[in-house]
Z-matrix of the N, CA and C atoms (Angstrom, degrees):
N
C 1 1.451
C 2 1.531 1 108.52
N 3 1.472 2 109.41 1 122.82
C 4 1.502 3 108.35 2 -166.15
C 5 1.583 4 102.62 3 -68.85
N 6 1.458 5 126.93 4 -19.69
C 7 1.717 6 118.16 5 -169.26
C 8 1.686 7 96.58 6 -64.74
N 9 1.357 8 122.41 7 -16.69
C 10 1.578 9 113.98 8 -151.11
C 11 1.189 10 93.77 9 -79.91
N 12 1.568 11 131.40 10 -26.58
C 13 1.504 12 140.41 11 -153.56
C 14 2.075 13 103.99 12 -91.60
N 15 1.315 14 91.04 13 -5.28
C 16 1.838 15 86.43 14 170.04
C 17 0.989 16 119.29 15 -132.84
N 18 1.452 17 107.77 16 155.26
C 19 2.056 18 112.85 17 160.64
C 20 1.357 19 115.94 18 -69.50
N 21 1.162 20 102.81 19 158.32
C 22 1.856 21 110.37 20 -168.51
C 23 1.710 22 99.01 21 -58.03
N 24 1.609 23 134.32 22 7.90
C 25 1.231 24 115.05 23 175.76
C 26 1.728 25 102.56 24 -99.77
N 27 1.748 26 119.15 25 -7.95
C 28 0.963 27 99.49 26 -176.73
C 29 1.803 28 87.48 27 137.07
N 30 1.238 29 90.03 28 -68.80
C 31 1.627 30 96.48 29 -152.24
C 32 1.639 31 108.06 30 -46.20
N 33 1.570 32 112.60 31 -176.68
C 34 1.606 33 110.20 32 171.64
C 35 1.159 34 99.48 33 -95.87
N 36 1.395 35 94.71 34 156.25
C 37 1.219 36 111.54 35 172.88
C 38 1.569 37 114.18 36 -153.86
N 39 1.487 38 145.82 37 169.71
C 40 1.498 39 167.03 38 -135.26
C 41 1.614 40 107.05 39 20.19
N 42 1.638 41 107.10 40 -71.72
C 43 1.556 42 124.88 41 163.65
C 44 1.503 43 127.76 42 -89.47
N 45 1.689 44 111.77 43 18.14
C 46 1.247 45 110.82 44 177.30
C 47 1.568 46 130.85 45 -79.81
N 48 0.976 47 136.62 46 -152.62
C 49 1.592 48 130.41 47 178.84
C 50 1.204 49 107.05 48 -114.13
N 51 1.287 50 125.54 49 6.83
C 52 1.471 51 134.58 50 -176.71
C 53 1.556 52 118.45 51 -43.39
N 54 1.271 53 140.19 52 109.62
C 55 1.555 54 134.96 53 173.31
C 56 1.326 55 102.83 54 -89.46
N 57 1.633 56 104.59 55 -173.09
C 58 0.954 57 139.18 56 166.55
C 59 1.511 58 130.62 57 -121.10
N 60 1.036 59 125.09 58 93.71
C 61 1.430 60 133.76 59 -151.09
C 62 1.496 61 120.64 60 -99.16
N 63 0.753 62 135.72 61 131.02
C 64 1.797 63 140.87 62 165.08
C 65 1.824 64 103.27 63 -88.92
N 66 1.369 65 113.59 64 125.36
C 67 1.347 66 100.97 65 -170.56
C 68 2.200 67 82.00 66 -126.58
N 69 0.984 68 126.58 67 109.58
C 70 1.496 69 128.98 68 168.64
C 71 1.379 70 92.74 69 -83.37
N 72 1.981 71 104.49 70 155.66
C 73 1.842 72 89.35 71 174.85
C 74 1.485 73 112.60 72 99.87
N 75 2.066 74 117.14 73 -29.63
C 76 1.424 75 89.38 74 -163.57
C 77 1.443 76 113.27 75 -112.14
N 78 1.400 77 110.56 76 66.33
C 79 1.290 78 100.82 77 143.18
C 80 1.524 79 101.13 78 -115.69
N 81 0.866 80 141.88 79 -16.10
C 82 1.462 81 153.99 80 161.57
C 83 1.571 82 101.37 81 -20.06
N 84 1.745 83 124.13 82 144.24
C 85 1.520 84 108.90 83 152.84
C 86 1.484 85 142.15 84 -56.79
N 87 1.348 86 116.36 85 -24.53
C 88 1.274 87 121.78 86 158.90
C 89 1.455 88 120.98 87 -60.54
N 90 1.420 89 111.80 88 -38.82
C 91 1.841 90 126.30 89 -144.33
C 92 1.505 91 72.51 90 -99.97
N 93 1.641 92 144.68 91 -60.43
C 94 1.365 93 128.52 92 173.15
C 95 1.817 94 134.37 93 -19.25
N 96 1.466 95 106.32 94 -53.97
C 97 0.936 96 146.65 95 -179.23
C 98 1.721 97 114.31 96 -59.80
N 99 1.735 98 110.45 97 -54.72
C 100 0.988 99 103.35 98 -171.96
C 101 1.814 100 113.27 99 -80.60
N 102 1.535 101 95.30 100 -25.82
C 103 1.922 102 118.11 101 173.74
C 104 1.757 103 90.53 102 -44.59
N 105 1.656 104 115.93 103 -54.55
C 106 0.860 105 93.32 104 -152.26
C 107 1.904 106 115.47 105 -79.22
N 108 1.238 107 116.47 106 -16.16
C 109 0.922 108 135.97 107 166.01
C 110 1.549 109 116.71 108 -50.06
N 111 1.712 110 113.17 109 -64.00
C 112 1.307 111 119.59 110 -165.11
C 113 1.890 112 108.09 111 -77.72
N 114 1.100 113 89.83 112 -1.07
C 115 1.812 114 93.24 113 -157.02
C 116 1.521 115 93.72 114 -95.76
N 117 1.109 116 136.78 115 -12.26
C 118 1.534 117 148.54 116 158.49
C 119 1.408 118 104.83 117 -58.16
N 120 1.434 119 141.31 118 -37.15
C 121 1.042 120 91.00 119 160.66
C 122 1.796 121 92.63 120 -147.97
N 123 1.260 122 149.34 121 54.01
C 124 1.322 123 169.87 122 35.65
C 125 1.379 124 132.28 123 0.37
N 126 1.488 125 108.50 124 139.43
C 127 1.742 126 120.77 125 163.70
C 128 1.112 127 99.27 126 -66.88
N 129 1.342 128 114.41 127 109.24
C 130 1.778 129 108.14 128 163.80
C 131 1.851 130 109.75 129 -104.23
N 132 1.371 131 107.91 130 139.73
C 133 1.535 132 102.02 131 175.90
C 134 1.764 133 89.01 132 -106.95
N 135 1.253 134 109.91 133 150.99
C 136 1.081 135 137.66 134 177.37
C 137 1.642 136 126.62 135 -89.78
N 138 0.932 137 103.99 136 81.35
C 139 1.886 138 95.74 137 -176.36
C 140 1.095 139 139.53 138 -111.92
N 141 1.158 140 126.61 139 108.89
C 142 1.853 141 126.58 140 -174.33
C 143 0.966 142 111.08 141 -142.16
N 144 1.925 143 124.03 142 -167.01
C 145 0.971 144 97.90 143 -152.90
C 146 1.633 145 98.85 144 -117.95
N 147 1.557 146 105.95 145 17.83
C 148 1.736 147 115.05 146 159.39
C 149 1.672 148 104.25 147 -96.31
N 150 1.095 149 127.51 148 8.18
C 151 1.122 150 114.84 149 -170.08
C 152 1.781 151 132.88 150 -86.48
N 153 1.449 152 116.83 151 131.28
C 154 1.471 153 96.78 152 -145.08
C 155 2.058 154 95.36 153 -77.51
N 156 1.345 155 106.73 154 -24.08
C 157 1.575 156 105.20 155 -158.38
C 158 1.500 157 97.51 156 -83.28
N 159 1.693 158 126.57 157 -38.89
C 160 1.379 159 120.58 158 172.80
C 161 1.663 160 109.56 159 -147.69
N 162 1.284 161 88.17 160 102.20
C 163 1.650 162 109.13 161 176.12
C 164 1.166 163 111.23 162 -87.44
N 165 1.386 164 108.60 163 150.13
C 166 1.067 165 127.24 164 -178.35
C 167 1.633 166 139.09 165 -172.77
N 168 1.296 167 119.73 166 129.14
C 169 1.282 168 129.65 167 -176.46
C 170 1.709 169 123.78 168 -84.23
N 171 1.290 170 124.14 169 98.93
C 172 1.478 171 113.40 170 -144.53
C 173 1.802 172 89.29 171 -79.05
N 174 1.399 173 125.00 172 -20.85
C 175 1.147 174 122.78 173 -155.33
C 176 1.678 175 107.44 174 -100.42
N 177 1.313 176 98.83 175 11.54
C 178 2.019 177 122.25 176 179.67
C 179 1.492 178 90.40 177 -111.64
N 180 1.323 179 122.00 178 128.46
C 181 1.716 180 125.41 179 143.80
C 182 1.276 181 124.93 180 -72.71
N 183 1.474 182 108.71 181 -25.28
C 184 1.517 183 118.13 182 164.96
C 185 1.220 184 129.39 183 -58.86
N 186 1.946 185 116.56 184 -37.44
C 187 1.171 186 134.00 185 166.13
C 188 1.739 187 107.97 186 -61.78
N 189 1.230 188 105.41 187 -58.31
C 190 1.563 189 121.09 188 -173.69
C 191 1.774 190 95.51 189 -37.97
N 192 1.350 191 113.19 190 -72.93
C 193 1.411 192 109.81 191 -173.96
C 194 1.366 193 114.99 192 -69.12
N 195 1.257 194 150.24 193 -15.90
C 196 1.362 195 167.52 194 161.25
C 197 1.855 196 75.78 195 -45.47
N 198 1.162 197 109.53 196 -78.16
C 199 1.701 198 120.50 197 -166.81
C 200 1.116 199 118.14 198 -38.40
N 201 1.160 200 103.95 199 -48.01
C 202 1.939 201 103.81 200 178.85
C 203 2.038 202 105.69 201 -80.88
N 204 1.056 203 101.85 202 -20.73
C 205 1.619 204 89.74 203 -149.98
C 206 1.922 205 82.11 204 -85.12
N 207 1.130 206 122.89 205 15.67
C 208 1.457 207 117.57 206 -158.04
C 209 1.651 208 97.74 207 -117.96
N 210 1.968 209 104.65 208 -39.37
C 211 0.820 210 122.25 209 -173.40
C 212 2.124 211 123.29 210 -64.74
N 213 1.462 212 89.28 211 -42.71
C 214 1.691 213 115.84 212 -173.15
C 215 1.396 214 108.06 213 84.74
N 216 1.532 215 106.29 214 -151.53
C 217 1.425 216 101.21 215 -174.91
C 218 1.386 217 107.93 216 -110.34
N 219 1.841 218 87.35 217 148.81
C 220 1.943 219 108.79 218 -160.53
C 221 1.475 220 65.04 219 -113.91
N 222 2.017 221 86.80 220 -177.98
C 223 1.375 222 131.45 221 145.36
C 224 1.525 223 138.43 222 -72.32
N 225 1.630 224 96.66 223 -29.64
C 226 1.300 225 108.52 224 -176.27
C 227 1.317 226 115.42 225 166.20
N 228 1.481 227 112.33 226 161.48
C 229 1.604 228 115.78 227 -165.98
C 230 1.575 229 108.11 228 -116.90
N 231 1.342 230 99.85 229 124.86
C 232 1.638 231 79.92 230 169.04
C 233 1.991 232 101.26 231 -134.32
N 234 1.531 233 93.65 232 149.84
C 235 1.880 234 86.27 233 -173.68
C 236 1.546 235 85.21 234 -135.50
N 237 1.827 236 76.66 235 143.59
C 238 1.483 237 113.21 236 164.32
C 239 1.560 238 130.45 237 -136.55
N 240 1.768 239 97.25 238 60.45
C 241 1.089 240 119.56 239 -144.36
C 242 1.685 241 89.68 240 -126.66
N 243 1.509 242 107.22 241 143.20
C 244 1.448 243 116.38 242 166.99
C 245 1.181 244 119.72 243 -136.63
N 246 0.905 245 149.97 244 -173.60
C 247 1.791 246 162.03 245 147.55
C 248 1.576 247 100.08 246 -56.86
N 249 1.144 248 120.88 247 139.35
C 250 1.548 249 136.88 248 150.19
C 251 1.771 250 111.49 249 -60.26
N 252 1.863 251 82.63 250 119.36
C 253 1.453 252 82.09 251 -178.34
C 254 1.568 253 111.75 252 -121.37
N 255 1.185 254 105.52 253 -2.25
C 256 1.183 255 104.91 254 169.99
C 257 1.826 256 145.59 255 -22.64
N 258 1.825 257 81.76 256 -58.85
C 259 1.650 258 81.40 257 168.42
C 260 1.520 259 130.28 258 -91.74
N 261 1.279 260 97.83 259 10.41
C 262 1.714 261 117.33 260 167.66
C 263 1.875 262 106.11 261 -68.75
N 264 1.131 263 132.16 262 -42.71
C 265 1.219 264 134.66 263 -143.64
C 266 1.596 265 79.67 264 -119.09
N 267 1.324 266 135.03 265 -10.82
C 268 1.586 267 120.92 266 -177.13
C 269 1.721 268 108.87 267 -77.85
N 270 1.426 269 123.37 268 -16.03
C 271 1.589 270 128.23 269 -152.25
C 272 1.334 271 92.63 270 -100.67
């Protein structure tokens, strides 16, 4: 019976398919978007590089592993993360 597989908000839960996710990217509009998507019915952690709970510098390897070793163990990573391009297109 699929009701047995969630908490009263919906999500899964004991025997559900529920992960644990690393999302880099989401404060970004894309990386927003997909949080809000994956977080319906997944732990999503949130990571960028304004982010106060897991910051991060995608263009540091030091940060990168700082990130995971802070994080523990996920299911999987997904990024929707780019370089600032802003002041490229300002000149």
């Amino acid at each position: 019976m699929a009701s047995d597989l969630t908490d009263p908000n919906g999500k899964p839960s004991g025997g559900g398919y529920a992960v644990k996710l690393l999302l880099i990217g989401a404060t970004g509009t894309i990386g927003q978007a997909v949080a809000v998507a994956l977080s319906q019915h997944h732990e999503v952690i949130a990571a960028s590089r304004s982010s106060e709970m897991a910051r991060v510098d995608i263009t540091s390897p030091t940060s990168i592993r700082a990130l995971f070793a802070a994080v523990g163990a996920i299911d999987g990573v997904i990024s929707a993360s780019a370089p600032r391009v802003a002041s490229r297109w300002s000149s």
